[in-house]
C-alpha positions in Angstrom: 18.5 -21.9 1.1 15.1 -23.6 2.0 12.2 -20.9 1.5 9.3 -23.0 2.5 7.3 -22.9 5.3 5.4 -25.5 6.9 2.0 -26.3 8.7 0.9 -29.9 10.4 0.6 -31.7 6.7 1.8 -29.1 4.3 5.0 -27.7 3.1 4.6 -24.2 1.0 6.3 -20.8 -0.4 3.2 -18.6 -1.1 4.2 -15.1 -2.0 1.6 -12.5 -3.4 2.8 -9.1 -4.3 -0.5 -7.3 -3.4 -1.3 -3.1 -4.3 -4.7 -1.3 -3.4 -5.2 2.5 -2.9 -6.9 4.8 -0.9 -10.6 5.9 -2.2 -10.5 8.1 -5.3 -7.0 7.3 -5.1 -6.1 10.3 -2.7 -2.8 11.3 -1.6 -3.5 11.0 2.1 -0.5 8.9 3.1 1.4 11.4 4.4 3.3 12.1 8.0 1.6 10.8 10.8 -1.2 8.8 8.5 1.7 7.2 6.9 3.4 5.7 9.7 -0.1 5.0 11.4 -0.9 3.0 8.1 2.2 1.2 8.1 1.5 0.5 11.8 -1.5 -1.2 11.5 -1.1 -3.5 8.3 1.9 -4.9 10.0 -0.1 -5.6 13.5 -2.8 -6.6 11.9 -0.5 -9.0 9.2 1.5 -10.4 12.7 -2.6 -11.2 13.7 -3.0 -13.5 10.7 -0.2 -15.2 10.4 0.9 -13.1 7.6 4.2 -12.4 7.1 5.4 -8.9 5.2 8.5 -9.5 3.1 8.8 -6.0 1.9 5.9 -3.2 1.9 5.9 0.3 1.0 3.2 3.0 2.1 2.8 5.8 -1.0 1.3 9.0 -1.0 -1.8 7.1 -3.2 -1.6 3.1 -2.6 0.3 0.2 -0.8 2.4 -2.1 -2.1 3.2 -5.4 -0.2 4.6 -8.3 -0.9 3.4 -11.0 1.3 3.4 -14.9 2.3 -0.3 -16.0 3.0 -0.4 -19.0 4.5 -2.3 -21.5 1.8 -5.0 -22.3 4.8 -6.1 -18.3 4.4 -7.7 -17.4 0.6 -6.3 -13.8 -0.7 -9.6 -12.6 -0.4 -10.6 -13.4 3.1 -6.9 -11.7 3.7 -7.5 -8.6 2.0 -11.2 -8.3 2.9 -9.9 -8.8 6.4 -6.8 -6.2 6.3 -9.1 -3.5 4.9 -12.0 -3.8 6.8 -9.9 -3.5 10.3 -7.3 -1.1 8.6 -9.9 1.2 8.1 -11.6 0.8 11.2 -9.0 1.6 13.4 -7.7 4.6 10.7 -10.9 6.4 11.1 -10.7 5.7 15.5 -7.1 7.2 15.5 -8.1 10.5 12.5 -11.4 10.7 13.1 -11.6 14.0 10.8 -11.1 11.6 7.8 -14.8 10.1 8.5 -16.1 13.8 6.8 -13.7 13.1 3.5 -14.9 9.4 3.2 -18.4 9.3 3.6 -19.8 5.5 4.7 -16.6 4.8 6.3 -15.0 3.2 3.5 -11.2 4.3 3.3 -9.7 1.9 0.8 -11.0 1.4 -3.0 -13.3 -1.7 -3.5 -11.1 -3.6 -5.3 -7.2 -4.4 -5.7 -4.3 -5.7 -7.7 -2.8 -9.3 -6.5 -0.2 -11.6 -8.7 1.7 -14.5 -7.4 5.3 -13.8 -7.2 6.9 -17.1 -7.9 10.3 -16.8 -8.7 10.1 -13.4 -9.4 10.0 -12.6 -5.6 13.2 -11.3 -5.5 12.5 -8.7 -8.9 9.4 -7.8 -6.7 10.7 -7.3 -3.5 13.5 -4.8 -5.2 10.7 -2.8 -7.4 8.7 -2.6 -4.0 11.7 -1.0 -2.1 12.2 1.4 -5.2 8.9 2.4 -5.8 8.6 5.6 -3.7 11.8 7.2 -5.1 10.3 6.1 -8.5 7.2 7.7 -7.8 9.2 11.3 -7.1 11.4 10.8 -10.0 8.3 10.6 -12.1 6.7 13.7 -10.1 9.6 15.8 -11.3 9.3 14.9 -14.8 5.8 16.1 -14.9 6.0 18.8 -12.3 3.9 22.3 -13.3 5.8 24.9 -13.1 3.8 27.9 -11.2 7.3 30.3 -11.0 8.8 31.1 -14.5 11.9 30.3 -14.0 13.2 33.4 -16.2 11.2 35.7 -15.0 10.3 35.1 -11.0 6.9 35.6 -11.9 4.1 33.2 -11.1 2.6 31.7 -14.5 -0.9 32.6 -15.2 -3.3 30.1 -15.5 -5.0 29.7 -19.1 -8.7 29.8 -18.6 
């Protein structure tokens, strides 16, 4: 199977497996932000030229993995996708403007690797990582109801 693409003079298989998180990392992706999120970085993807080969929207990042044409750098991409992204976040939940101050959704920077011929390894740790994510929430989940007693635990001061 022939997983190149190709422009006027180039053949190429670019794949980037791309995270970045919300500022101070905040679990906002949730519900209706969730789905809106995952709306826009593929419209705005499809508006590029970019194409998603798996993505996942967590409670406190994104994960993609993506092919980036080799005409567009990984920085004018992500510059791009983050600047609009939160644009059009703050026009459709305009009450997040008062929990981000300057209009800045997304952390400054993020995490990119080539995938190579790992794509594959990628693509399946991308499609696992949200029940990952819960498995490791229950592992360190606080417990506020002894489960003994019934009785809500106390806080130590």
């Amino acid at each position: 199977m022939n997983n190149n693409n190709s422009l006027s003079h180039t053949t190429w298989n670019c794949k980037y497996h791309i995270v970045f998180a919300p500022k101070y990392r905040r679990n906002v992706a949730y519900g209706k932000l969730r789905e809106d999120i995952r709306d826009i970085i593929i419209m705005l993807c499809k508006r590029k030229g970019v194409n998603i080969i798996e993505g996942e929207v967590c409670p406190d990042h994104i994960h993609l993995l993506v092919e980036i044409p080799p005409k567009m750098s990984v920085s004018y991409f992500m510059g791009y996708l983050k600047g609009k992204s939160t644009l059009m976040i703050f026009e459709r939940h305009a009450n997040l403007k008062y929990k981000y101050g300057n209009r800045h959704f997304w952390c400054r920077g993020y995490y990119v690797d080539t995938a190579g011929k790992n794509a594959k390894k990628i693509e399946e740790y991308i499609r696992n990582q949200l029940q990952e994510d819960l498995e490791y929430d229950q592992m360190t989940i606080k417990e506020y109801v002894d489960p003994f007693t019934g009785e809500p635990v106390k806080k130590n001061n």
